[in-house]
C-alpha positions in Angstrom: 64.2 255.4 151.0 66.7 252.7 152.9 65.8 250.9 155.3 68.0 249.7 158.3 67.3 246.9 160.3 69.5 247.7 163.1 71.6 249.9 164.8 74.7 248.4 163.2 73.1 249.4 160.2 72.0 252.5 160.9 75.2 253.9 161.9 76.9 252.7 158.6 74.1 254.5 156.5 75.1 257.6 158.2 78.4 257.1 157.9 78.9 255.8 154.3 75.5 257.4 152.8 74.4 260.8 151.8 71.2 260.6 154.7 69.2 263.7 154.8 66.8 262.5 157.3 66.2 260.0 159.9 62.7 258.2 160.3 62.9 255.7 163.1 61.5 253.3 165.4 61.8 254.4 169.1 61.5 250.6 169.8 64.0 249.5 167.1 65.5 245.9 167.8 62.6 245.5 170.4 65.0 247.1 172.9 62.1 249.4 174.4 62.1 253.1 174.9 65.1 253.0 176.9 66.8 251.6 174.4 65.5 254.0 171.9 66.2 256.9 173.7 70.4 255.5 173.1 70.4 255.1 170.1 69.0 258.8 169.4 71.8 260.2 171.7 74.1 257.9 169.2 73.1 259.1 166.4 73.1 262.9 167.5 76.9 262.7 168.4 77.7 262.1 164.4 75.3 264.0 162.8 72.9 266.9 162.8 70.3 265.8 160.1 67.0 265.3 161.6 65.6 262.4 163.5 61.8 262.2 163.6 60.4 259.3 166.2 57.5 257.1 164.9 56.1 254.7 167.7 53.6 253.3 169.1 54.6 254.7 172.5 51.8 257.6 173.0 53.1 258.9 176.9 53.6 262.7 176.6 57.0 261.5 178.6 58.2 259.2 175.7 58.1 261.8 173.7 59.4 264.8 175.6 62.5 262.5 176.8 62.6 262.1 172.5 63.4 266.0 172.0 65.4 266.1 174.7 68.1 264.1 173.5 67.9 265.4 170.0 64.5 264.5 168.4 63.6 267.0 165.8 60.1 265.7 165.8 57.9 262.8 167.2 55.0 260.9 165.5 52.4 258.4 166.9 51.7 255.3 164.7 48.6 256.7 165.2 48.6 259.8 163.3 47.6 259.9 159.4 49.9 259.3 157.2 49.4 262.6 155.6 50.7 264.5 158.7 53.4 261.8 159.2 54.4 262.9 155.2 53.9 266.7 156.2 56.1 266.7 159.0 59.1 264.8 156.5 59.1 267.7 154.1 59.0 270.0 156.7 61.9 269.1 158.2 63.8 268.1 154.8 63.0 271.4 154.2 65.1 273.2 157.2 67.4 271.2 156.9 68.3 271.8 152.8 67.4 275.5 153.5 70.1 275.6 157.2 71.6 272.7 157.9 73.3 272.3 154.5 74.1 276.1 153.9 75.8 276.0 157.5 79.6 276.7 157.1 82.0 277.0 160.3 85.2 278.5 159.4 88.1 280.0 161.5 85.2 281.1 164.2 83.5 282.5 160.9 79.8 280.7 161.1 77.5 281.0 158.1 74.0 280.2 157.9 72.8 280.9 155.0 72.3 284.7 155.2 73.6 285.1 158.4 77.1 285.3 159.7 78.6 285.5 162.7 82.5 286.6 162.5 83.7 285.9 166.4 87.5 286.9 165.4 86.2 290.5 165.6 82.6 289.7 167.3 80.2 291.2 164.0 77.3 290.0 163.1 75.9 290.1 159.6 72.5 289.3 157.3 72.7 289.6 154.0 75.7 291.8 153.7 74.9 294.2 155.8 76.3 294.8 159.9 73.6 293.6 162.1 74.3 295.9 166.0 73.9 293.5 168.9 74.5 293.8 172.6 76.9 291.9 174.2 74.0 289.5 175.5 72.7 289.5 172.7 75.7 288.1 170.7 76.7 285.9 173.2 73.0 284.1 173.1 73.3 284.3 169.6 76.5 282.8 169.0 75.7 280.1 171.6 72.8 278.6 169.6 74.7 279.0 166.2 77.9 276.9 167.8 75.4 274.3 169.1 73.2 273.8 165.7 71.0 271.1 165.7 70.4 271.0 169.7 67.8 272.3 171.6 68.7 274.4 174.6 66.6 275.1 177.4 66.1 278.4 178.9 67.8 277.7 182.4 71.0 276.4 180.0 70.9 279.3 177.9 71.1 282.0 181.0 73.4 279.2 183.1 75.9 279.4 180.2 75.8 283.0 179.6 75.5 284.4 182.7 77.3 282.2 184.2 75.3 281.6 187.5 72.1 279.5 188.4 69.0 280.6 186.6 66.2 281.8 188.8 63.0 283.3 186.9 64.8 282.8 183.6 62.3 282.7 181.4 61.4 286.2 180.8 64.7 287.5 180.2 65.8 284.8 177.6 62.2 285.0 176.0 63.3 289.5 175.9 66.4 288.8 174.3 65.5 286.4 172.1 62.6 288.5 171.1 65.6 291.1 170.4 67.8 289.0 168.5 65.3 287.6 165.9 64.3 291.3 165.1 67.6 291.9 164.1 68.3 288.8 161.9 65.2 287.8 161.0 63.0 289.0 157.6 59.7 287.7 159.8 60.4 287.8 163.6 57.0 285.9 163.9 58.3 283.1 161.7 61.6 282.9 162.7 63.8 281.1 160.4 67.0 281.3 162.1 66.2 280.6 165.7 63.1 278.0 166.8 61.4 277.6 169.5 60.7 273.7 170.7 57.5 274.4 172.9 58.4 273.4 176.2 61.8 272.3 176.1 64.0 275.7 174.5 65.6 277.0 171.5 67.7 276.3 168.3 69.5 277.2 165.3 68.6 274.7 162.7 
């Protein structure tokens, strides 16, 4: 484990060190949350490796305005150690399993078993040709290009469809539904694409 003991710090760590995983302070420097929320933003535009918020701060809106700008997860001083430890191997674990397998290539994306060829718009797990809608693709290949961030639902339609979402929910929930049938061993535990209860989707 290294320990940084401000943001200065931080950001060389991620720079200069082979970081897997980010465990920090939401109140780091004393800055409050505001400040906190920053400095996740920060980190998020130079890496993808995941960022799980310890802090005192126990407001269902600290933590919601944590995810939103790239948490992976969020943890009250409060909570056992144990769970704290559970939730770090959990999300080393995604990320050795995804995150490092993910290759991007000539618009050739590779995650793990999956690959998404958008030179000639195929989809494939494991070798073999996955058939996909158009919507389906596009949603697909959406998530993939932003790994690591969590879209909402009225984004996802928005940036599909190209017009304000109204009653979204239902159709994004149908065609992810669709989608992780097709790419997934486990469609009830998706490995590909996660939910993040309240807030969206993601790849990785």
């Amino acid at each position: 484990m290294i320990k940084a003991a401000s943001l200065n710090e931080l950001l060389l760590l991620i720079k200069h060190d082979n970081i897997h995983l980010i465990l920090m302070d939401l109140e780091l420097e004393g800055g409050g949350l505001g400040y906190g929320i920053e400095i996740i933003q920060l980190i998020r535009r130079c890496t993808v490796i995941p960022v799980i918020v310890i802090s005192a701060q126990t407001a269902e809106t600290a933590k919601i305005m944590s995810l939103n700008v790239g948490a992976d997860d969020y943890v009250t001083a409060y909570d056992s150690p144990l769970v704290l430890l559970a939730r770090v191997k959990a999300q080393l674990r995604r990320y050795i399993e995804l995150n490092t397998l993910f290759e991007s290539f000539g618009n050739i994306y590779r995650i793990g078993d999956l690959v998404l060829d958008d030179n000639i718009h195929a989809v494939m797990v494991g070798g073999k040709n996955v058939k996909m809608t158009p919507i389906e693709y596009k949603i697909l290949r959406l998530l993939i290009q932003e790994q690591g961030k969590v879209l909402t639902i009225n984004e996802i339609y928005e940036r599909i469809w190209q017009m304000q979402a109204l009653d979204a929910k239902n159709i994004i929930a149908v065609h992810i539904r669709h989608v992780r049938e097709k790419i997934e061993k486990n469609p009830k535990e998706p490995k590909y694409i996660t939910v993040v209860r309240g807030l969206g989707y993601k790849v990785g």
